[in-house]
C-alpha positions, -999 to +999 in steps of 0.1 A: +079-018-204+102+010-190+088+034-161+065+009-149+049+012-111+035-017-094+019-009-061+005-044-039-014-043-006+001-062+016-014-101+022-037-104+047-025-099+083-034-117+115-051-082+127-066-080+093-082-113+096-092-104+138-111-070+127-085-046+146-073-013+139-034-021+132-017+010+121+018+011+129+017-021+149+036-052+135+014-085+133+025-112+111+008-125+075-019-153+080-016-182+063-041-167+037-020-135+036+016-158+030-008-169+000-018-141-012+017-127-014+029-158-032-002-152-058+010-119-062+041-130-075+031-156-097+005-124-115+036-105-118+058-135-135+033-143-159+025-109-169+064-110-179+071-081-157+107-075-138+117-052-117+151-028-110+145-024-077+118-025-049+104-002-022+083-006+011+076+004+048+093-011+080+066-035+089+066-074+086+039-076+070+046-056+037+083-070+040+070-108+044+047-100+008+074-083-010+101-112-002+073-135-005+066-115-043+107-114-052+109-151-047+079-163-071+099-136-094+131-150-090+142-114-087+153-113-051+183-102-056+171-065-067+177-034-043+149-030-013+147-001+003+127+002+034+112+037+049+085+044+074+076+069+047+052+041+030+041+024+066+002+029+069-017+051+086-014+054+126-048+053+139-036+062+174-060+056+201-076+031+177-047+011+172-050-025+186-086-023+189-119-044+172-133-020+150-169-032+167-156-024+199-145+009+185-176+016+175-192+009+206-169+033+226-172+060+203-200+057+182-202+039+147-206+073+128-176+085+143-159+055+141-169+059+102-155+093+099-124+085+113-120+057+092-132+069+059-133+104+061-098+124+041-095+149+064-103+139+106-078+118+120-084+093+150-073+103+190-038+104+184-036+091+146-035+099+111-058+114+087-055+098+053-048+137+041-017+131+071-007+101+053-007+113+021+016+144+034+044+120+044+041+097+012+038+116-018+068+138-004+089+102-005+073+088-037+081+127-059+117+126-038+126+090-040+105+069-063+098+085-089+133+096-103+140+062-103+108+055-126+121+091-149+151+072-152+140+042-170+137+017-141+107-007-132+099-004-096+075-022-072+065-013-038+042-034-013+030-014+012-002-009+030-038-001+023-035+040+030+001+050+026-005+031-011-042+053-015-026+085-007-005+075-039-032+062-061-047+094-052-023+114-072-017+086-101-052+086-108-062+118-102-088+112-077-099+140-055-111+136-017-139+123-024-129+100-050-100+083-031-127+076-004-140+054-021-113+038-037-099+003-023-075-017-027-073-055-019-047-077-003-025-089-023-040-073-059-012-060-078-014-022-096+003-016-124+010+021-137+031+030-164+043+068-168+052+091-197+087+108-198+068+137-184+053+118-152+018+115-163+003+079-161-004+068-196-015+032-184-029+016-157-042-019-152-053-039-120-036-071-124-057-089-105-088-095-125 
């Protein structure tokens, strides 16, 4: 299938599996999340799928899963680009800490707001509406011609900078995306018309 998209959540990080806000800091997979990755790949293979080339942010941990991905593919020899474009949301003054403890210091419905709100960013941070302003510029400039063209692409990425894009290739409006998650390691698979639109999509993971 030409002008197929396959966005995957990183695996499971160590921060992930501790409760804590990571943002743009750099833990490594978990076990579980190495797992995941290799999962991931193994869904792609046997869906028949291959890819032209591959995108995704400048942490490990979406770098680890895509490798990880390429290798169960036997496709790791395909273009990667990496951008901090796709890296996930910075929650700022959040970053590095327990989302408990977060909630303690600020109060759980802020805490809530912050974190699932589209508009109110964290101390310091990101709104998802912030994220979605650096990654659909990237995916309309960078991605997507290669999709017009023809090509299959992947990108692993992270929970937010890969909503603000389901956002759009769904059609989802603030309120929608907000509720809209995406698992660890669950691969999406979106294939466009010549025109852009998404004619298909499919979660690959159930």
């Amino acid at each position: 299938m030409d002008r197929t998209l396959v966005l995957v959540r990183h695996g499971q990080s160590e921060w992930n599996l501790k409760n804590l806000f990571t943002g743009w800091e750099d833990p490594d997979l978990t076990e579980v999340g190495v797992e995941e990755a290799h999962s991931a790949g193994k869904t792609l293979k046997a869906a028949g799928l291959s890819f032209d080339c591959a995108f995704t942010s400048e942490l490990t941990r979406a770098q680890k899963t895509l490798d990880i991905m390429l290798q169960e593919l036997g496709q790791t020899g395909i273009p990667i680009t990496r951008d901090i474009a796709l890296n996930e949301r910075d929650y700022g003054d959040l970053s590095g800490l327990n989302k408990a403890d977060a909630a303690v210091n600020w109060g759980e419905e802020q805490v809530m707001i912050w974190r699932r709100s589209f508009d109110v960013a964290p101390p310091g941070g990101e709104s998802l509406r912030d994220t979605l302003a650096r990654t659909l510029p990237y995916y309309l400039r960078v991605i997507l011609p290669e999709l017009l063209g023809g090509k299959n692409v992947l990108v692993v990425a992270h929970g937010n900078s890969l909503r603000a894009l389901v956002m759009v290739l769904e059609g989802l409006d603030k309120d929608g995306i907000i509720k809209r998650e995406l698992a660890t390691g669950a691969p999406q698979l979106y294939r466009l018309a010549p025109d852009s639109r998404v004619i298909e999509h499919r979660d690959l993971s159930v």
